[in-house]
C-alpha positions in Angstrom: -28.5 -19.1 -9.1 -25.4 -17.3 -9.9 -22.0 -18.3 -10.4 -18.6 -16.9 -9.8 -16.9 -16.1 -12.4 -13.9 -18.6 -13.6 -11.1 -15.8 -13.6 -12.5 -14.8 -10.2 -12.2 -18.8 -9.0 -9.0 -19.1 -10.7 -7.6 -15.8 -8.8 -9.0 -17.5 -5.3 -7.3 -20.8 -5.7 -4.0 -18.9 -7.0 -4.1 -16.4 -4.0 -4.5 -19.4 -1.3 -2.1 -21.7 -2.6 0.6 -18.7 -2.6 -0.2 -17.5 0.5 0.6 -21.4 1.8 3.7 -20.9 0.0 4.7 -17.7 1.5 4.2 -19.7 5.2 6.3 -22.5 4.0 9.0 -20.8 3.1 9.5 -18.6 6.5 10.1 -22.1 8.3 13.4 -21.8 10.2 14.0 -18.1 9.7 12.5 -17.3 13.2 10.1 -14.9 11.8 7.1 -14.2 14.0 3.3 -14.1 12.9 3.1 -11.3 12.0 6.1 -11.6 9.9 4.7 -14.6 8.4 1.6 -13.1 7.5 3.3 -10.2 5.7 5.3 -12.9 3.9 2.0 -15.0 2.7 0.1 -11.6 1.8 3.2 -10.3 -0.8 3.1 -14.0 -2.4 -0.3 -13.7 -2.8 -0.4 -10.1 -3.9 3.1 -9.4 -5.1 2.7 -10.9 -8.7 -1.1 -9.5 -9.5 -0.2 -6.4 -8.1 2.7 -6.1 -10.2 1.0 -6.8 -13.4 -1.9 -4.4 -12.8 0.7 -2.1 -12.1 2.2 -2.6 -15.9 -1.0 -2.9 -17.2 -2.6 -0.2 -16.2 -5.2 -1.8 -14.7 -6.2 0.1 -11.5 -6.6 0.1 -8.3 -5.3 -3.3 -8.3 -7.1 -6.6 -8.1 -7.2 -7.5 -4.4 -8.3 -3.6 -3.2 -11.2 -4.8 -5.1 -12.9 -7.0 -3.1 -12.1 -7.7 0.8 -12.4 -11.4 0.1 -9.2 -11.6 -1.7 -7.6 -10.6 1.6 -9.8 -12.4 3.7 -8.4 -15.7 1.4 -5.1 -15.5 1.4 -4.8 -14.8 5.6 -6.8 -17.4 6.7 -4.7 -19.5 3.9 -1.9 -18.2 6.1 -2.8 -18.7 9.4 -4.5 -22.3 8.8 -0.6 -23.4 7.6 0.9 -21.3 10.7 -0.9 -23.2 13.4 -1.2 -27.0 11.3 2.4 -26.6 10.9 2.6 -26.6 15.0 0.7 -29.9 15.0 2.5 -31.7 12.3 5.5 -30.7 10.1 4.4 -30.3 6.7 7.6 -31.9 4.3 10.0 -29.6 2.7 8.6 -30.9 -0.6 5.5 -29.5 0.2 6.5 -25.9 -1.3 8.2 -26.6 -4.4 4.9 -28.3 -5.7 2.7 -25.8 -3.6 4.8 -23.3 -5.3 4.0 -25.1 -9.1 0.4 -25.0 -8.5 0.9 -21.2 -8.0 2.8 -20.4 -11.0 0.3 -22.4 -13.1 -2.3 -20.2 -11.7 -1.1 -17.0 -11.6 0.8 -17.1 -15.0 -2.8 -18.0 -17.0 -4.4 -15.3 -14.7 -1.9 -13.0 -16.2 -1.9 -14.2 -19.5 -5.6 -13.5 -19.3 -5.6 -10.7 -18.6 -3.1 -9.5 -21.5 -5.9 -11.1 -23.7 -9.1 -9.5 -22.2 -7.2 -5.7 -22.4 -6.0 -6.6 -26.0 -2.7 -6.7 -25.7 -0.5 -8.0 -28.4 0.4 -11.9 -27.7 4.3 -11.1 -26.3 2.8 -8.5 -24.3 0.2 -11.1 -22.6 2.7 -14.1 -22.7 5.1 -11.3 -20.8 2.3 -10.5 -18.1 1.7 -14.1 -17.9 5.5 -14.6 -16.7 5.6 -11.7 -14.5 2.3 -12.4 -12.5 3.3 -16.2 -12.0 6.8 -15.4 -10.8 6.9 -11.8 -9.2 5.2 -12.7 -5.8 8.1 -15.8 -5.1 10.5 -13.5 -6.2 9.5 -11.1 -3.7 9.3 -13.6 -1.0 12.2 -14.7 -1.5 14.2 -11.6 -1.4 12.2 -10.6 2.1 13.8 -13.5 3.5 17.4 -13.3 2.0 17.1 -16.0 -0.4 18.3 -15.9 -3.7 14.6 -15.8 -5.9 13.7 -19.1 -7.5 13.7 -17.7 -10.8 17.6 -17.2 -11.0 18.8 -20.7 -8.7 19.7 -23.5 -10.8 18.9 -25.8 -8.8 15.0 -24.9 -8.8 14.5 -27.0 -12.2 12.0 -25.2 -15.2 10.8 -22.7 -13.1 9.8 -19.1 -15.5 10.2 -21.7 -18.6 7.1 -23.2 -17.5 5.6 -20.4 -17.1 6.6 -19.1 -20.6 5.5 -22.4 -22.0 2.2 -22.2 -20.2 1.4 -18.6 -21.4 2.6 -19.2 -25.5 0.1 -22.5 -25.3 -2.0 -19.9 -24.1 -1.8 -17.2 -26.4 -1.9 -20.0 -29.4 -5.1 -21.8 -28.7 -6.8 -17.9 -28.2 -4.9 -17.1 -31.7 -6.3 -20.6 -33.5 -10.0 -20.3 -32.2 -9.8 -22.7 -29.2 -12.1 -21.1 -26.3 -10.5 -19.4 -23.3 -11.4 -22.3 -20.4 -9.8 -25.3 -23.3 -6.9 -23.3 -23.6 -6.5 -22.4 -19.8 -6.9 -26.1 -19.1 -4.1 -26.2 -21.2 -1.7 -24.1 -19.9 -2.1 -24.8 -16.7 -1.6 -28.3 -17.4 1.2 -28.1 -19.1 2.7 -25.7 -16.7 2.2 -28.2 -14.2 3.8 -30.9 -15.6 7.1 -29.2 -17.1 7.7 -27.8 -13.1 6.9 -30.6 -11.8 9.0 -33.1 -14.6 11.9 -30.9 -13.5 11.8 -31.4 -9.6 11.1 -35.2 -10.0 14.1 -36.0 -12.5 16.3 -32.8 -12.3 15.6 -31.6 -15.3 17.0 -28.1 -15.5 18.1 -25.8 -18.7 22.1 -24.8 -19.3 23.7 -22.8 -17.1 26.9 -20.3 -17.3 29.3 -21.8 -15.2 31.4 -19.4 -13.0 34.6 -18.4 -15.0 37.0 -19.5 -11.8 35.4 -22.6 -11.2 36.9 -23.8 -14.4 
């Protein structure tokens, strides 16, 4: 019997969870189906695509295979239609959102590794891929990205952290699934530490607030 491959698993659960994400976050904005849809697929999409597009590494990952598609609609739609049944909490898509950036920032940090890129350059693929497809979704529906609100406590510095621990345990010796464990783990718990108590790094203040 054989078995999927863990990136390939990894880039599954990453796409679904997005693509929930994507739903979530076109709640109240009177967007249709089909808008929704188109919302789910660039959170899905938006971040891998981007970092095959820096890397080089064409055609990009979800032209690949039909399933990858096939994933992250049904995601979708199963959100669309429960949602009609029974409100999912607001809460919901910040930590939906945290299971994303775990995943998709060590699938990009990965793949830095596997094409031999030097550490910044995979810790900096790591970032983009985890963070791009929010940022896109949250543009598409006139919200300020995640990334850059304040309020949205350690959000790219989790995914920074994630994709260093990363890049060390690779550097030292420690094999690719320990140190993924890792990373996402740690991932995981800085974004989610920061929603649960606030925790959020300095911010510029606006000059004529003060």
């Amino acid at each position: 019997m054989t078995y999927p491959h863990p990136q390939a698993v990894l880039e599954h659960f990453g796409i679904f969870v997005a693509a929930i994400t994507g739903v979530l976050a076109a709640r109240g904005k009177r967007i249709d189906l089909f808008g929704v849809l188109v919302l789910a697929l660039v959170t899905a999409f938006g971040g891998g695509t981007t970092r095959d597009l820096l890397a080089g590494d064409l055609p990009v990952v979800w032209l690949r295979s039909p399933s990858y598609l096939i994933n992250a609609t049904l995601a979708a739609l199963l959100t669309f239609f429960f949602e009609f049944f029974r409100a999912i909490p607001k809460s919901t898509l910040l930590v939906a959102d945290a299971f994303a950036l775990a995943f998709f920032t060590m699938l990009g940090v990965q793949k830095g590794v596997m094409l031999h890129f030097s550490a910044p350059v995979a810790v900096l693929l790591g970032v983009v891929t985890g963070v791009a497809g929010g940022m896109l979704r949250d543009v598409l529906i006139g919200k300020i990205p995640m990334v850059f609100r304040p309020e949205i406590r350690i959000y790219a510095t989790a995914s920074l952290c994630g994709a260093v621990l990363f890049v060390g345990c690779i550097t030292f010796g420690i094999s690719q699934h320990v140190a993924t464990v890792a990373g996402l783990i740690l991932i995981l718990a800085l974004r989610l530490a920061g929603i649960y108590w606030n925790l959020a790094l300095p911010v510029f203040e606006d000059e004529n607030e003060a």
